[in-house]
C-alpha positions in Angstrom: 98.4 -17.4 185.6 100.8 -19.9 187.0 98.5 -19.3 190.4 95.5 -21.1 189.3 97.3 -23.7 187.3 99.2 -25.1 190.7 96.3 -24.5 192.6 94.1 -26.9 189.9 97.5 -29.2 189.9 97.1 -29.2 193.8 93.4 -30.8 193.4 94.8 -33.9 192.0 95.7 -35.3 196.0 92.3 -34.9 196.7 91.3 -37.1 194.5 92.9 -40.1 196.9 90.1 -39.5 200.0 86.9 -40.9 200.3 84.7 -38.3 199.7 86.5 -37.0 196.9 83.8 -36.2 194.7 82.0 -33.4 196.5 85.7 -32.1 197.4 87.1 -31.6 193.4 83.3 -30.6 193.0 83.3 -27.9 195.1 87.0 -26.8 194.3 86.7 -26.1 190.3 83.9 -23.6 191.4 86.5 -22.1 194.5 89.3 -22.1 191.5 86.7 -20.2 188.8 85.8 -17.9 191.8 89.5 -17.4 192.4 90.8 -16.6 188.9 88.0 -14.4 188.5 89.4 -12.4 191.7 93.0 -12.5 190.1 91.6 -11.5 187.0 90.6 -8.0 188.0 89.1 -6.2 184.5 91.4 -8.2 181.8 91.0 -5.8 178.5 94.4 -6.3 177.0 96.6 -9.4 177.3 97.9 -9.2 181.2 99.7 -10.8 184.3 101.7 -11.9 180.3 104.8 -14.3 180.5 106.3 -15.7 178.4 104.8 -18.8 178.4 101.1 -18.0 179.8 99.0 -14.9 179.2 95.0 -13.9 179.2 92.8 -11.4 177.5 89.2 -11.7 176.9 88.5 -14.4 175.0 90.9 -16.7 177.7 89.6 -15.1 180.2 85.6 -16.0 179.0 86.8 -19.8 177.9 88.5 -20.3 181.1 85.5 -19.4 183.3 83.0 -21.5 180.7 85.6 -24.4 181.1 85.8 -24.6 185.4 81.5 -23.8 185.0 81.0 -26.8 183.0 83.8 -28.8 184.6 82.0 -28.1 188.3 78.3 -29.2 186.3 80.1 -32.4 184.7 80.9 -33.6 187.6 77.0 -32.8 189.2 76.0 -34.2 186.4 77.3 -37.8 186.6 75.9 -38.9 189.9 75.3 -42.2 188.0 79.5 -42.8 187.7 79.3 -42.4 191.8 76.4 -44.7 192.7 77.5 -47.4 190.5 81.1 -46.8 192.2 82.5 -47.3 188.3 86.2 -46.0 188.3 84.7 -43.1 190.1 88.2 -41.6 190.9 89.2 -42.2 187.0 86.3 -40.5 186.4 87.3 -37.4 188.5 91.1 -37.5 186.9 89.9 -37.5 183.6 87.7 -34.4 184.0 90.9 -32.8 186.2 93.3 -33.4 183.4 91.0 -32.2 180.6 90.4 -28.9 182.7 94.1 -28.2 183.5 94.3 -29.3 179.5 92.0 -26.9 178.5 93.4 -24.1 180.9 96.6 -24.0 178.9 95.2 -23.8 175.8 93.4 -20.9 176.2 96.2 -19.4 178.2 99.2 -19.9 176.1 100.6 -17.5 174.3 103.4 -19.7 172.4 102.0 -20.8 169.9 103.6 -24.5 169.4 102.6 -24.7 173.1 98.9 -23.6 172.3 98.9 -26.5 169.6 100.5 -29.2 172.3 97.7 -27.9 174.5 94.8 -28.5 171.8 95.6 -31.7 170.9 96.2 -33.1 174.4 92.5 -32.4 175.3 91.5 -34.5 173.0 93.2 -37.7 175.4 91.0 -37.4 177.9 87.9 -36.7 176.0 88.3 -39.5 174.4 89.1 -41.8 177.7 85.8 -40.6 178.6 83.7 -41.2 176.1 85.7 -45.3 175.5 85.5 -45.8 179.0 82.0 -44.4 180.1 79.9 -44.3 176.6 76.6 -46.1 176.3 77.3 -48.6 173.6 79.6 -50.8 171.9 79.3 -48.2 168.9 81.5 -46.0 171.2 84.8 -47.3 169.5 84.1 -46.3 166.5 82.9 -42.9 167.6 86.2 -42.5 169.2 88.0 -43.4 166.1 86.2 -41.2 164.2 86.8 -38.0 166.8 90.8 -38.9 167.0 91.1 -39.7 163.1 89.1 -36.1 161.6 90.9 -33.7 164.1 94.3 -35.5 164.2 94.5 -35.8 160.8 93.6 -31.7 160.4 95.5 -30.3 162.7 98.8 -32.1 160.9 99.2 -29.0 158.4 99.2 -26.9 161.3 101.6 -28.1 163.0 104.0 -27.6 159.8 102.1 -23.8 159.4 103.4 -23.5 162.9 107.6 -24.4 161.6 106.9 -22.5 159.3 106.1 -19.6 160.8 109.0 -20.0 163.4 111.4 -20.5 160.5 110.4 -17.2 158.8 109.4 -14.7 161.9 111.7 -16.6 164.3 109.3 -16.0 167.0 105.8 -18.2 168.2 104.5 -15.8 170.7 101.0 -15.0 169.7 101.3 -10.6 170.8 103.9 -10.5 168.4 102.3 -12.6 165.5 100.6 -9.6 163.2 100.4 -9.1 159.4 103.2 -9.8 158.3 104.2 -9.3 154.5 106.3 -12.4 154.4 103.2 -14.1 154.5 100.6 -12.4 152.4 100.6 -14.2 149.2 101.4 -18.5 150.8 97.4 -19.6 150.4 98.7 -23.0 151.1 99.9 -21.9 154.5 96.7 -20.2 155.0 94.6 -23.9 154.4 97.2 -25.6 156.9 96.7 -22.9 159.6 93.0 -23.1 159.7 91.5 -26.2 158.6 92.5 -27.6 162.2 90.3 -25.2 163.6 87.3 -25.9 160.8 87.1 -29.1 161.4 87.1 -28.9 165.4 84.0 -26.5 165.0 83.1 -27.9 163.1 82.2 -26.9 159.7 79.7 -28.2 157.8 81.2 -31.0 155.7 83.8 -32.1 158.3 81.0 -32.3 160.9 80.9 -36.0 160.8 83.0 -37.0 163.8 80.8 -34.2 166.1 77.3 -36.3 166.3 78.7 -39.6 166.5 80.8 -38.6 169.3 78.0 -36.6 171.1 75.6 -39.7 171.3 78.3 -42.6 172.3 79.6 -40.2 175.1 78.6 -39.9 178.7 76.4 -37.0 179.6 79.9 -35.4 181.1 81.5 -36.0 177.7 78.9 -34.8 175.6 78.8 -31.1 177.9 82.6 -30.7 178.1 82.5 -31.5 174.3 79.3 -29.1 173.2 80.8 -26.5 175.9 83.9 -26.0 175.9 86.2 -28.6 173.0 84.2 -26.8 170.3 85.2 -23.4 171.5 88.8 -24.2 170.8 88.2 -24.0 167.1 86.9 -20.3 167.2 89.4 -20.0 169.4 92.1 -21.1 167.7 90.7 -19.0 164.0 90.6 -15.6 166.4 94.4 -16.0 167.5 95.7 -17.0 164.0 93.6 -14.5 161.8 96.2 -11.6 163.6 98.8 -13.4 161.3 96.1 -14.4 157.8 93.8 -11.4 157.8 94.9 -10.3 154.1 94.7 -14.1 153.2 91.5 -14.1 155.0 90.1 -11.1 152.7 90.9 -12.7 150.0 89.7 -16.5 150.6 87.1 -16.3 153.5 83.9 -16.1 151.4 84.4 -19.8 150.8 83.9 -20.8 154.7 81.5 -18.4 155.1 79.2 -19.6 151.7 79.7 -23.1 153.1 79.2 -22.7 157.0 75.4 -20.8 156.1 74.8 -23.2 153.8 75.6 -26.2 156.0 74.1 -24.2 158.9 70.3 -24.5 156.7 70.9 -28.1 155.6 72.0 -29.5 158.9 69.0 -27.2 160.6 67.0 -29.9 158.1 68.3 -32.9 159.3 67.4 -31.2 162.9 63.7 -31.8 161.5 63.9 -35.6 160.5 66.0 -36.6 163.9 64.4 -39.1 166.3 67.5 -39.2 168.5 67.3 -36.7 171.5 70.9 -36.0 172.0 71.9 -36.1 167.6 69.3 -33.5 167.6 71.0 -31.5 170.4 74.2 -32.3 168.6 73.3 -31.7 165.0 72.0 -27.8 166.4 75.4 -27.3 167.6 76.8 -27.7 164.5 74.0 -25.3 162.7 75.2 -22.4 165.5 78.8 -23.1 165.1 78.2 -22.7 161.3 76.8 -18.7 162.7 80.1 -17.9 164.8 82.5 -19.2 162.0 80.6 -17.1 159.1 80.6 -14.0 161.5 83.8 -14.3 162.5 85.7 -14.8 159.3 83.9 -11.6 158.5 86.5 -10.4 160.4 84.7 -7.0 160.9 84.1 -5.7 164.7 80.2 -6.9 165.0 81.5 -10.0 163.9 84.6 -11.1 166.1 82.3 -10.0 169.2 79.3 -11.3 168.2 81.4 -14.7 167.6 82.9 -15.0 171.3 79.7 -14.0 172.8 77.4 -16.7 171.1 80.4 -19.1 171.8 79.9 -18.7 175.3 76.2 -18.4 175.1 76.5 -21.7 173.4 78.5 -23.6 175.8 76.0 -22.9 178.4 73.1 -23.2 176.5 73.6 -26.7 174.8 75.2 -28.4 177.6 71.9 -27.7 179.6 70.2 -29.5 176.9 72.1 -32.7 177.0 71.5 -32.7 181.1 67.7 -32.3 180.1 68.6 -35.3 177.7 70.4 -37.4 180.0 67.7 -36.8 182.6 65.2 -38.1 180.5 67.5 -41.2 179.7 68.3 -42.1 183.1 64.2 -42.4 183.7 63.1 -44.1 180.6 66.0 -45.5 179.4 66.0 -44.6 176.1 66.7 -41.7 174.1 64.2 -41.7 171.0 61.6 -39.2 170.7 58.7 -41.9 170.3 59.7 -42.7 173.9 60.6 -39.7 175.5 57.1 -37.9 174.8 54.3 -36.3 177.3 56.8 -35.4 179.6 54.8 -32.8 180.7 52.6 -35.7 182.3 55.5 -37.4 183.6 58.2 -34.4 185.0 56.0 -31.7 185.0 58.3 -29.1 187.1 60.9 -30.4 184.2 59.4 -29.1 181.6 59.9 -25.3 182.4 63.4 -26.3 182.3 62.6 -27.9 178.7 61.1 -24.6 178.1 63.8 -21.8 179.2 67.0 -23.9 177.8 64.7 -24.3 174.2 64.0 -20.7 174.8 67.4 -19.8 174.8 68.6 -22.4 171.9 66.6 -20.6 169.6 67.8 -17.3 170.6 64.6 -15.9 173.0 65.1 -12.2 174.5 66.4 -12.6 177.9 69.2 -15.1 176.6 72.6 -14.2 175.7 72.3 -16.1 172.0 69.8 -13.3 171.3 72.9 -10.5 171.5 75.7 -12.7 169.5 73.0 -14.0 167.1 72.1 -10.3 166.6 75.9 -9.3 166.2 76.8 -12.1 163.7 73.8 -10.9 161.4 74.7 -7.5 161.7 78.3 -8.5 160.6 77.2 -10.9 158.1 74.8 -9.1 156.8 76.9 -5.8 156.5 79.8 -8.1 155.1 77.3 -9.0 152.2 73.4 -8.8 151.9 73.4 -11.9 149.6 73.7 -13.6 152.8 70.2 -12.4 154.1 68.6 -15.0 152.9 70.7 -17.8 154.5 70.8 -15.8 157.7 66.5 -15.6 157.7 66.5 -19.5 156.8 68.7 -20.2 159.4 67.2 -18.1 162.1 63.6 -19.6 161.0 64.7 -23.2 160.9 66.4 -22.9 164.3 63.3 -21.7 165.7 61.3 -24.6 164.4 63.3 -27.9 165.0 63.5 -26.3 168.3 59.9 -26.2 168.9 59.5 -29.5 167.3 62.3 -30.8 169.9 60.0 -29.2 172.9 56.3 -29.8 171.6 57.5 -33.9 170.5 59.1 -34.2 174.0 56.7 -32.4 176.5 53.3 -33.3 174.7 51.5 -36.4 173.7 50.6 -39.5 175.2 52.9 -40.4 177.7 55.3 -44.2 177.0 52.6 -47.4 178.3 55.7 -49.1 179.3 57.2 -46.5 182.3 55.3 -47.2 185.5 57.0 -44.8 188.7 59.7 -42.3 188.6 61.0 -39.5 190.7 59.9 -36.3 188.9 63.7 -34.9 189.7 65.7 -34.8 191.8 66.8 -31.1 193.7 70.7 -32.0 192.1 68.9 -32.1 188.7 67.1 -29.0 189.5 70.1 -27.1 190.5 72.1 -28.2 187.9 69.9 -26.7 185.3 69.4 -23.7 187.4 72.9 -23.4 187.3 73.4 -23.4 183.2 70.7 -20.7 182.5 71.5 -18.4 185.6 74.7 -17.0 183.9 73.1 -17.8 180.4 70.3 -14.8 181.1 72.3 -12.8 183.7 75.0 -12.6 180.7 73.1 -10.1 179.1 73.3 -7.1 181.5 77.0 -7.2 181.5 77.4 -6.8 177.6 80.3 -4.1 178.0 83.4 -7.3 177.9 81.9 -9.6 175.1 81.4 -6.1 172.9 83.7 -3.7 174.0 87.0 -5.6 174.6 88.7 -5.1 170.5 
């Protein structure tokens, strides 16, 4: 483990030559190909220390986080040509991956929390330094205040736990008795997690920060920073799973019900990228009800749609920022007839909508069909949250294609470059692994 976290440490001198960009570019996708080769078939925790560690779920995360590190950074041609603190730019990025590799490969559990919290520096530096507008400080304010503020009690669930099992390290952390019966402890230890979902209700910070932040922001943040909360619930619930019998439904009543409402406001949005955003939060709301089900079908179905996810709505916001970058604006009264406009773009539009609302080929379609078999096997009152849910995704999707790709094309746009082979590769590069995904099935579902 310690391998690939000097080798991503030993990227930071490249950062200091000219042509830096295409250098750290091509090395995050050497250092994914690498770990993967280190790897071998993870199935258990392995290469363990005391300090670092991987299993599955790591070992998924940490290949999702180089991938979209490697597309941020294809992404955000605009930093380059405008020459704006390009090599900030690159750091930033650099220090949120190595950030994000020791979260999800630490198995102390103080560490883990140092880990989860420092990702949220450079995220932040991103979205202050690059964002779009002024409106961008308050966004920032919002993201630092909601999961600062809720990951407080877990730090003291963390003493706690030390004080009583004198021990952090995650293998060892199983049901213990001494904790069976402290419901207080079990709010502390997971309402960090809840709100960096995030669940309906502590949502707020998620769509504010998604539109202020740079196109790199916004995928590192749908990819990969809302994956820490699920995360985070799957290495704690070893330690809470009689609490979590006897509390869970709560979560789970509120994430499907959150999941339909904010698949509502998904209708009524006029803002490309809050619409992107706002869907997030309706399939996070899926992954957190199936996995506090805490049955098999669940768990699984929970890290593959996580992944799925991260792949599927940070193509979208690249499909966003493309359009942006052309018409300068984001609203759906402007961005419509694109099919006039960029018409090789649209079958992009087409496959990454496709796979947002959980199409065949896609990997959604195998954790969304998990999470309702565990959800649904948990409790059949949730059927009908679980249909709503499923229909409404379907729809606001459609409405997000049909408003963008049909109609009369903006009077006001005169030429543009249709996209450019970068753009195309880039998307070609989030819905490769996002269909491919599928006929490997055997690690996402057989790894408990």
């Amino acid at each position: 483990m310690l391998k690939v976290l000097f080798s991503l440490l030993g990227v930071v001198p490249l950062l200091f030559i000219n042509s830096s960009w295409h250098l750290v570019h091509v090395s995050f996708y050497l250092l994914a190909f690498m770990f993967m080769i280190l790897s071998g078939v993870p199935y258990l925790f392995y290469q363990i220390s005391y300090f670092l560690g991987c299993d599955v779920i790591s070992f998924g995360l940490i290949l999702l986080s180089f991938w979209i590190c490697g597309l941020m950074i294809m992404a955000s041609q605009s930093v380059v040509k405008s020459n704006y603190y390009s090599n900030l730019f690159l750091f930033m990025i650099l220090f949120l991956m190595i950030m994000l590799y020791c979260t999800f490969s630490s198995c102390n559990l103080f560490l883990f929390y140092l880990f989860f919290e420092g990702s949220l520096i450079p995220t932040l530096f991103l979205i202050l330094g690059w964002g779009y507008q002024p409106e961008r400080v308050q966004a920032g304010m919002y993201l630092l205040f909601y999961t600062l503020l809720a990951s407080l009690p877990l730090l003291v669930g963390i003493f706690y736990i030390y004080e009583n099992l004198n021990s952090l390290f995650m293998p060892f952390l199983v049901k213990s008795d001494l904790l069976s019966n402290a419901s207080l402890f079990y709010l502390a230890m997971i309402f960090a997690f809840l709100v960096k979902m995030p669940m309906f209700l502590v949502h707020l910070w998620l769509p504010k920060a998604h539109v202020e932040a740079p196109v790199s922001g916004s995928m590192i943040l749908a990819g990969v920073l809302l994956k820490l909360g699920g995360y985070g619930l799957l290495r704690v619930f070893n330690l809470l799973s009689m609490l979590g019998m006897k509390f869970n439904f709560i979560w789970i009543g509120i994430s499907l019900v959150g999941g339909c409402l904010v698949s509502f406001i998904c209708l009524r949005q006029t803002d490309l990228k809050a619409l992107v955003a706002y869907s997030s939060v309706a399939h996070m709301g899926l992954v957190l009800g199936g996995l506090l089900t805490l049955n098999y079908w669940g768990v699984c179905g929970a890290f593959t749609l996580m992944i799925a996810h991260g792949l599927c709505s940070s193509g979208l916001f690249c499909l966003t920022n493309i359009s942006y970058e052309r018409l300068g604006s984001r609203s759906l009264v402007v961005n419509k007839g694109l099919l006039n406009f960029m018409p090789s773009m649209a079958l992009w539009w087409f496959l990454l909508s496709s796979a947002n609302m959980a199409a065949p080929p896609t990997l959604n379609l195998l954790g969304e069909i998990s999470l309702l078999n565990s959800l649904v096997g948990w409790s059949w009152v949730t059927m009908l949250m679980l249909a709503l849910l499923s229909f409404f995704s379907a729809a606001y999707t459609l409405y997000l294609f049909s408003y963008s790709q049909h109609g009369k094309l903006y009077s006001g746009l005169y030429s543009c470059v249709g996209g450019y082979t970068r753009e195309y590769l880039l998307l070609f590069l989030h819905w490769v692994p996002l269909n491919l995904l599928i006929l490997k099935a055997e690690p996402t579902l057989l790894w408990i």
